[in-house]
C-alpha positions as CSV (number, residue, x, y, z in Angstrom):
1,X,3.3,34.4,-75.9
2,X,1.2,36.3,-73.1
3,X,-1.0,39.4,-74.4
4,X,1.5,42.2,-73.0
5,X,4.3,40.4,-75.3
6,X,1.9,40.4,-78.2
7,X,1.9,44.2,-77.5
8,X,5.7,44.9,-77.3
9,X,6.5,43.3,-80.4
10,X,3.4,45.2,-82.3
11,X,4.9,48.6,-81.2
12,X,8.3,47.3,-81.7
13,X,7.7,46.8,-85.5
14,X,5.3,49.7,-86.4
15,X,6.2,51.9,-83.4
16,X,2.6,51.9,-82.5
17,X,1.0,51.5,-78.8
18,X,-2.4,50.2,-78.4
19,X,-3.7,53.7,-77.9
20,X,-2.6,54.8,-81.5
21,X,-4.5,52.1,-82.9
22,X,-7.5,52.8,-81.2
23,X,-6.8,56.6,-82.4
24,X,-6.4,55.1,-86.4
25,X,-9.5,52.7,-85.9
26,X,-11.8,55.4,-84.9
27,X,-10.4,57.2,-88.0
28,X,-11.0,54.3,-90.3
29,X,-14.1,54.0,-88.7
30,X,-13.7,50.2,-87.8
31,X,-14.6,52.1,-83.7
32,X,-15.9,54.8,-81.6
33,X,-13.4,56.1,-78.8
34,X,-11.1,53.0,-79.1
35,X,-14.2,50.3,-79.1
36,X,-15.6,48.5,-81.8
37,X,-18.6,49.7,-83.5
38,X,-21.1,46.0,-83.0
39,X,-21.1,45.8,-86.3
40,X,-17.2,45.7,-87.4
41,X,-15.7,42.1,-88.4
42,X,-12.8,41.0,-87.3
43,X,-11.5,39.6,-90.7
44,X,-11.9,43.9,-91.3
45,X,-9.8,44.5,-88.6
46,X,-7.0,41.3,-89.7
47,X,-6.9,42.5,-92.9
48,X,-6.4,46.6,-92.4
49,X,-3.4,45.4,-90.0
50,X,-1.8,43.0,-92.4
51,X,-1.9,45.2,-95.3
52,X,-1.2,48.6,-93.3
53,X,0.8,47.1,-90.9
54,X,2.5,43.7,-92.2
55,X,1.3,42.2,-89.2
56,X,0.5,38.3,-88.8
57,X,-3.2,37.3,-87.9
58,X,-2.0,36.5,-83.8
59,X,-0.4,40.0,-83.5
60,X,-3.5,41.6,-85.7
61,X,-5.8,39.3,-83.7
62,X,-4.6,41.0,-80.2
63,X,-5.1,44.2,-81.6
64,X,-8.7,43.0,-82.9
65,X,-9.0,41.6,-78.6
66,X,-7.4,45.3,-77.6
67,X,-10.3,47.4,-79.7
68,X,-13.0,44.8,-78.9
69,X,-12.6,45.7,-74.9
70,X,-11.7,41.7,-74.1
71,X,-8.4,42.8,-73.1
72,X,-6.1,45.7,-71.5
């Protein structure tokens, strides 16, 4: 499943983009303007999705790539 698919079928299910989770990170604190503070986990970041979200660990995991800057 390519990243951009990953992405879909997060704001499919929650109704979500990637900018609304950088919006609730920064809230939760887990970030800064949509990026990662250094010292945020990303078991942190896995669990707050499953259990506020339902998502699996690959779709949380994009998320975690999303707020971490690796990807787009």
């Amino acid at each position: 499943m390519s990243f951009q698919a990953y992405l879909s079928n997060i704001k499919a299910k929650t109704g979500k983009g990637p900018d609304d989770f950088k919006i609730i990170s920064d809230q939760k604190g887990f970030s800064i303007d949509g990026q990662l503070k250094p010292e945020t986990k990303a078991n942190e970041i896995v669990t707050w999705l499953k259990t506020d979200f339902d998502l699996g660990h690959g779709h949380a995991m994009a998320i975690y790539a999303l707020l971490k800057g690796i990807r787009k």
